[in-house]
Backbone as XML, in Angstrom:
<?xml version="1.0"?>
<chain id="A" units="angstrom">
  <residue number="1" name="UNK">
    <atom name="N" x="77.098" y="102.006" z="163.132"/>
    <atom name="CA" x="77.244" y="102.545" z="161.807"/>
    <atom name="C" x="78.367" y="101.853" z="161.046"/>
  </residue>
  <residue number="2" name="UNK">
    <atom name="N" x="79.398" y="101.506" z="161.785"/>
    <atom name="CA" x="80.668" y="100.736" z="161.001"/>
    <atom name="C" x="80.346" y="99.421" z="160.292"/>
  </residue>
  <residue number="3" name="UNK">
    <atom name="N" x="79.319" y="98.324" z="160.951"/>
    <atom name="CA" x="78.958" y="97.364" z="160.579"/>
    <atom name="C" x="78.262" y="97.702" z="159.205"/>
  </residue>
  <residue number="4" name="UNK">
    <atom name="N" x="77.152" y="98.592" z="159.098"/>
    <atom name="CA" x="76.629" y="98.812" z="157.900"/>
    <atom name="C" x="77.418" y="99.408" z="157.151"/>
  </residue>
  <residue number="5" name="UNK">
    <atom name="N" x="78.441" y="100.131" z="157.237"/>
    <atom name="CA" x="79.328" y="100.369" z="156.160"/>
    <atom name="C" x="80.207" y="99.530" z="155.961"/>
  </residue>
  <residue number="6" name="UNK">
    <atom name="N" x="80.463" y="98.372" z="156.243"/>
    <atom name="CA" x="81.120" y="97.453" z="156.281"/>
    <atom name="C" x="80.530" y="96.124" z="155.233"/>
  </residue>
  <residue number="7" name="UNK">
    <atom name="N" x="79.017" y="96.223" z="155.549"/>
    <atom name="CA" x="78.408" y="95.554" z="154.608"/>
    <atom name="C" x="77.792" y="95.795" z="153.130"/>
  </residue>
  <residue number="8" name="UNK">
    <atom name="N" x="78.363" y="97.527" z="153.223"/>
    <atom name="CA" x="78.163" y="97.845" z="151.750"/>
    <atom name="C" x="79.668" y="97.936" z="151.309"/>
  </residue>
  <residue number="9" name="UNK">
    <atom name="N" x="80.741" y="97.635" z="151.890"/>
    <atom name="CA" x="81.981" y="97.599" z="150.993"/>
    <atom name="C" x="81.817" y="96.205" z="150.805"/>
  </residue>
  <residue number="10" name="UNK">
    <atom name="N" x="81.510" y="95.306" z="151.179"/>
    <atom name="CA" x="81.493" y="94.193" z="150.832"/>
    <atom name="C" x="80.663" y="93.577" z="149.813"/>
  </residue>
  <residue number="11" name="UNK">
    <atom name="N" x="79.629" y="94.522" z="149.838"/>
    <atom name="CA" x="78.498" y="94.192" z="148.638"/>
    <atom name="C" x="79.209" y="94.448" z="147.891"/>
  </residue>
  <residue number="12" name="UNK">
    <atom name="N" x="79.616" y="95.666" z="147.663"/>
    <atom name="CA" x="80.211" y="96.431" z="146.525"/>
    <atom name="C" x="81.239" y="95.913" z="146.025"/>
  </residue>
  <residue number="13" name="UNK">
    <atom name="N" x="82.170" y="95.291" z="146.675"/>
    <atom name="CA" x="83.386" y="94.030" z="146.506"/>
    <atom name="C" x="82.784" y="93.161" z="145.961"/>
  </residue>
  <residue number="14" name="UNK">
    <atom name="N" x="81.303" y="92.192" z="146.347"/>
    <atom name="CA" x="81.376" y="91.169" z="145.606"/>
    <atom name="C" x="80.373" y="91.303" z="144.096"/>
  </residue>
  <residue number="15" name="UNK">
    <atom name="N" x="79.913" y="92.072" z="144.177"/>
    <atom name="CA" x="79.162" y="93.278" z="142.752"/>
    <atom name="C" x="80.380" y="93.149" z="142.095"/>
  </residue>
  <residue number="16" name="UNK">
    <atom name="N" x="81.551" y="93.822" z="142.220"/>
    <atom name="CA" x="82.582" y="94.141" z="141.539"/>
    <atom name="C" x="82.892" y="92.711" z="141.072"/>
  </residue>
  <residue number="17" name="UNK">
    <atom name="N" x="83.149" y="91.743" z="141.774"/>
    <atom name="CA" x="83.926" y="90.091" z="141.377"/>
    <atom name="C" x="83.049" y="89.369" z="140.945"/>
  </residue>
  <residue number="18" name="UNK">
    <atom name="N" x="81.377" y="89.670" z="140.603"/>
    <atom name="CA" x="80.791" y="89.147" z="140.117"/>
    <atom name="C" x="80.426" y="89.940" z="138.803"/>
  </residue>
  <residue number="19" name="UNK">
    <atom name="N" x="80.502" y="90.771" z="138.346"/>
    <atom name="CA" x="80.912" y="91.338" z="136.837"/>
    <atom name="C" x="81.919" y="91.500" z="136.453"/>
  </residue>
  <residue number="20" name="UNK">
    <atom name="N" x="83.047" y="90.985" z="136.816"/>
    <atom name="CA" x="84.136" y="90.389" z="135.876"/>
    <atom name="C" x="84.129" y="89.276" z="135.913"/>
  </residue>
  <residue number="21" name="UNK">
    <atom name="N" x="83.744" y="87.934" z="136.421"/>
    <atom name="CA" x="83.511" y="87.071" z="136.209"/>
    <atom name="C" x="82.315" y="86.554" z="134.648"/>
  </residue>
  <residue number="22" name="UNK">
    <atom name="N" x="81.091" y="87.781" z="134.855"/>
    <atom name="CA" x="80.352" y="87.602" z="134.017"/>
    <atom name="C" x="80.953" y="88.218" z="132.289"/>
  </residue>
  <residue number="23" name="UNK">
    <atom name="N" x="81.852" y="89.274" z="132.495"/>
    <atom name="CA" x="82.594" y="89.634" z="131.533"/>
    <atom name="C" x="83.294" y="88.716" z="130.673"/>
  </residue>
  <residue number="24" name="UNK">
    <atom name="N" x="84.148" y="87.925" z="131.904"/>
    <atom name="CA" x="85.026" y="86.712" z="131.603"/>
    <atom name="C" x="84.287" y="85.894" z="130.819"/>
  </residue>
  <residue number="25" name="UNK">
    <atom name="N" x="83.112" y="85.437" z="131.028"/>
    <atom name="CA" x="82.049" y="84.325" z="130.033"/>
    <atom name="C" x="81.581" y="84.932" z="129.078"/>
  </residue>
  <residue number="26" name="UNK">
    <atom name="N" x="81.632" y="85.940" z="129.351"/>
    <atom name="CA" x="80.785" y="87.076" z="127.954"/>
    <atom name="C" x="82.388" y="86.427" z="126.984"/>
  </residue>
  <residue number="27" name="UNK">
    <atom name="N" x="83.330" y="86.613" z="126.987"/>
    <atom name="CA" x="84.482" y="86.629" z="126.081"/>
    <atom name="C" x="84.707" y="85.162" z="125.395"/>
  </residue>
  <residue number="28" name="UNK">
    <atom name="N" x="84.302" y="84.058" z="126.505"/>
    <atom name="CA" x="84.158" y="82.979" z="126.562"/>
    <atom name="C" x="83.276" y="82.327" z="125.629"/>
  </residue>
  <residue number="29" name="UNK">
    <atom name="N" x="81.980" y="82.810" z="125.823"/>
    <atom name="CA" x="80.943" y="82.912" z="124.982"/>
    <atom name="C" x="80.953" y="83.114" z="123.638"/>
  </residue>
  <residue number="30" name="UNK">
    <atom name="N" x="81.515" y="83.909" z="123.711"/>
    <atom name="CA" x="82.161" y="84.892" z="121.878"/>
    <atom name="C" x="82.971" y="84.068" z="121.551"/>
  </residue>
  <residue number="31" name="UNK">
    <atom name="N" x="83.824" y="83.581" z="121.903"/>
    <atom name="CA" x="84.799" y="82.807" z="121.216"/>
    <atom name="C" x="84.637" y="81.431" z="121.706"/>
  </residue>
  <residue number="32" name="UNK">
    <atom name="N" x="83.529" y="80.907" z="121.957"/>
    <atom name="CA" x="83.215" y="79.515" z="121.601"/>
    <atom name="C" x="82.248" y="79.805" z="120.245"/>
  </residue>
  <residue number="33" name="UNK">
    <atom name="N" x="81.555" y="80.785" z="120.183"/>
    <atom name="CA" x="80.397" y="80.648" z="119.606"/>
    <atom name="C" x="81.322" y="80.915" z="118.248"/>
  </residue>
  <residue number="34" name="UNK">
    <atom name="N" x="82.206" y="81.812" z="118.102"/>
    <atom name="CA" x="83.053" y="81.605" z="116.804"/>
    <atom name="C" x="83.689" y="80.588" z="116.079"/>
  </residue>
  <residue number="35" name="UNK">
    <atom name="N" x="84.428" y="79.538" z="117.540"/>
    <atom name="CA" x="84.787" y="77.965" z="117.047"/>
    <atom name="C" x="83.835" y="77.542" z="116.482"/>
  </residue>
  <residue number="36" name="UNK">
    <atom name="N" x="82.885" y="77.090" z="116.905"/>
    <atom name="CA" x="81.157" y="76.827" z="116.279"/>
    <atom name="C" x="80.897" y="76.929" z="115.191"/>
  </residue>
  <residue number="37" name="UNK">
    <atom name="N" x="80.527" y="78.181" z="114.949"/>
    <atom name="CA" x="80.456" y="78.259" z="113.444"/>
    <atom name="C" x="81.299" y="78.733" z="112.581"/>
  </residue>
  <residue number="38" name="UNK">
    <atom name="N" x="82.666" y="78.778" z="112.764"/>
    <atom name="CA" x="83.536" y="78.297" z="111.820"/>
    <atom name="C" x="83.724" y="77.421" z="111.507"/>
  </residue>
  <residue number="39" name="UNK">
    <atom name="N" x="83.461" y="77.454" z="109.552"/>
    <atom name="CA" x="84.097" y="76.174" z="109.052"/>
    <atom name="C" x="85.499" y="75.294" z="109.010"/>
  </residue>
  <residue number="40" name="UNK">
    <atom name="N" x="85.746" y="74.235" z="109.220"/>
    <atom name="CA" x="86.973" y="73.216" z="109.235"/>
    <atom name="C" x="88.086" y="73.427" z="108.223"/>
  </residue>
  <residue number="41" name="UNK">
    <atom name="N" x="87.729" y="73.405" z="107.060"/>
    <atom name="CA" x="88.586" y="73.954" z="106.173"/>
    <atom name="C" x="88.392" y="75.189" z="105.759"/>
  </residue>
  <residue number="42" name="UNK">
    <atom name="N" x="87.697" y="76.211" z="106.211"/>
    <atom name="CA" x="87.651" y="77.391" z="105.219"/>
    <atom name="C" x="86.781" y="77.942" z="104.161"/>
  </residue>
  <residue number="43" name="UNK">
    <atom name="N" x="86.491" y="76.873" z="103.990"/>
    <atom name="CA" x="85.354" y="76.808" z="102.805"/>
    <atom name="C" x="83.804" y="76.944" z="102.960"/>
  </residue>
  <residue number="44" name="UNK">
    <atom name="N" x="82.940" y="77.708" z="102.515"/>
    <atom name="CA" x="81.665" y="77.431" z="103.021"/>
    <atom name="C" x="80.885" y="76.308" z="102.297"/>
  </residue>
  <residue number="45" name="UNK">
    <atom name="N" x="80.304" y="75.238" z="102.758"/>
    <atom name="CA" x="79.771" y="74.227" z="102.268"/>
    <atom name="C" x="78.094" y="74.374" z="102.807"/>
  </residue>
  <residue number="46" name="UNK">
    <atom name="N" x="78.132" y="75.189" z="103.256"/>
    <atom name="CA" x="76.292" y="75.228" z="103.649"/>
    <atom name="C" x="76.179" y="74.902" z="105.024"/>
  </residue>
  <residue number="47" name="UNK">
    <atom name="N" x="77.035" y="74.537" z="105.600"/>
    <atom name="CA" x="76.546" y="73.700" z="106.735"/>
    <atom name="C" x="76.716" y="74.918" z="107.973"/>
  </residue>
  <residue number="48" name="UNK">
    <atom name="N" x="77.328" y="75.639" z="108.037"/>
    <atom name="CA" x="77.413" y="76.866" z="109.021"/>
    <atom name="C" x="76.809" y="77.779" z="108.637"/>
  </residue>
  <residue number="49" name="UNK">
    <atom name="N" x="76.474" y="78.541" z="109.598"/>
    <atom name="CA" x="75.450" y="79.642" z="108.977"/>
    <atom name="C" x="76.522" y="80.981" z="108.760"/>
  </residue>
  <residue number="50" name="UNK">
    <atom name="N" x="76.019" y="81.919" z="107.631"/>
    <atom name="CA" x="76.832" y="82.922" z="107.529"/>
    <atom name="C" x="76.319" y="84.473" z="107.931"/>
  </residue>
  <residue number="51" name="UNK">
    <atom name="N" x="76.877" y="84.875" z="108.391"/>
    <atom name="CA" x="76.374" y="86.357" z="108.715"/>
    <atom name="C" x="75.379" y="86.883" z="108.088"/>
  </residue>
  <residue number="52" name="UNK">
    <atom name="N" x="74.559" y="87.441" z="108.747"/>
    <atom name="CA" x="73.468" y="88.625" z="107.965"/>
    <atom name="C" x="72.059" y="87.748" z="106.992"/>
  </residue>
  <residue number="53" name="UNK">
    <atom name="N" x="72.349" y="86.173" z="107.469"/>
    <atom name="CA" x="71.325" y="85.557" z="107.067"/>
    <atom name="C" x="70.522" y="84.719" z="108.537"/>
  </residue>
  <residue number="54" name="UNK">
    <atom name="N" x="69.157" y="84.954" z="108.361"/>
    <atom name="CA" x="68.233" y="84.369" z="109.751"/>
    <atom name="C" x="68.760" y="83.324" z="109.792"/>
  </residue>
  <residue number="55" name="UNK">
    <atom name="N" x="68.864" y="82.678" z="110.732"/>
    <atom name="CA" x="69.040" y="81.245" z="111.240"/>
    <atom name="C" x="67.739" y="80.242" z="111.142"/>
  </residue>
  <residue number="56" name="UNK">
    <atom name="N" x="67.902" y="79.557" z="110.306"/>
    <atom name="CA" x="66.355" y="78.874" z="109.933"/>
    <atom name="C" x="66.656" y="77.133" z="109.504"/>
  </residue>
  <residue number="57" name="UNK">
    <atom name="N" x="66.020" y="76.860" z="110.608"/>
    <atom name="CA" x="66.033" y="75.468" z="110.156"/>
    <atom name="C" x="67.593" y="74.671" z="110.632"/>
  </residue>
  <residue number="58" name="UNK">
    <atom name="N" x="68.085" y="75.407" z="111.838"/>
    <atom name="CA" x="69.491" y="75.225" z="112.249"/>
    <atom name="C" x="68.995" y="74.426" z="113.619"/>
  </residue>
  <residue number="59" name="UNK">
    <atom name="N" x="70.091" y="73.465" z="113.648"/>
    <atom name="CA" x="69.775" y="72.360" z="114.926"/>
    <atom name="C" x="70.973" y="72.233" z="115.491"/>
  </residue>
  <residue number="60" name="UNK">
    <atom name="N" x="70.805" y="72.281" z="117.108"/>
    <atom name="CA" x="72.835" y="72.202" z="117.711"/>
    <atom name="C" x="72.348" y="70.995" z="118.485"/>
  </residue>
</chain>
């Protein structure tokens, strides 16, 4: 019985270190994807897309 409870603390350990890892990229994610489409100077010139409009005709 110890072995199998042994192999669910360990699941459960690496469950645990594998959703904060995925958290970690989730944040990662978000704030690349913000560098991205923020513009260089500030200004909108067309070339980034802006909130609350479909993405159409956009190429990365």
């Amino acid at each position: 019985m110890s072995t199998t409870t042994e192999k669910k603390n360990l699941t459960k350990a690496r469950i645990k270190e594998l959703q904060e890892q995925v958290d970690d990229l989730k944040e990662l994610v978000n704030t690349l994807l913000s560098v991205i489409v923020e513009e260089p100077d500030g200004v909108h010139t067309g070339s980034a897309p802006t909130g609350g409009h479909p993405l159409a005709n956009t190429c990365m």
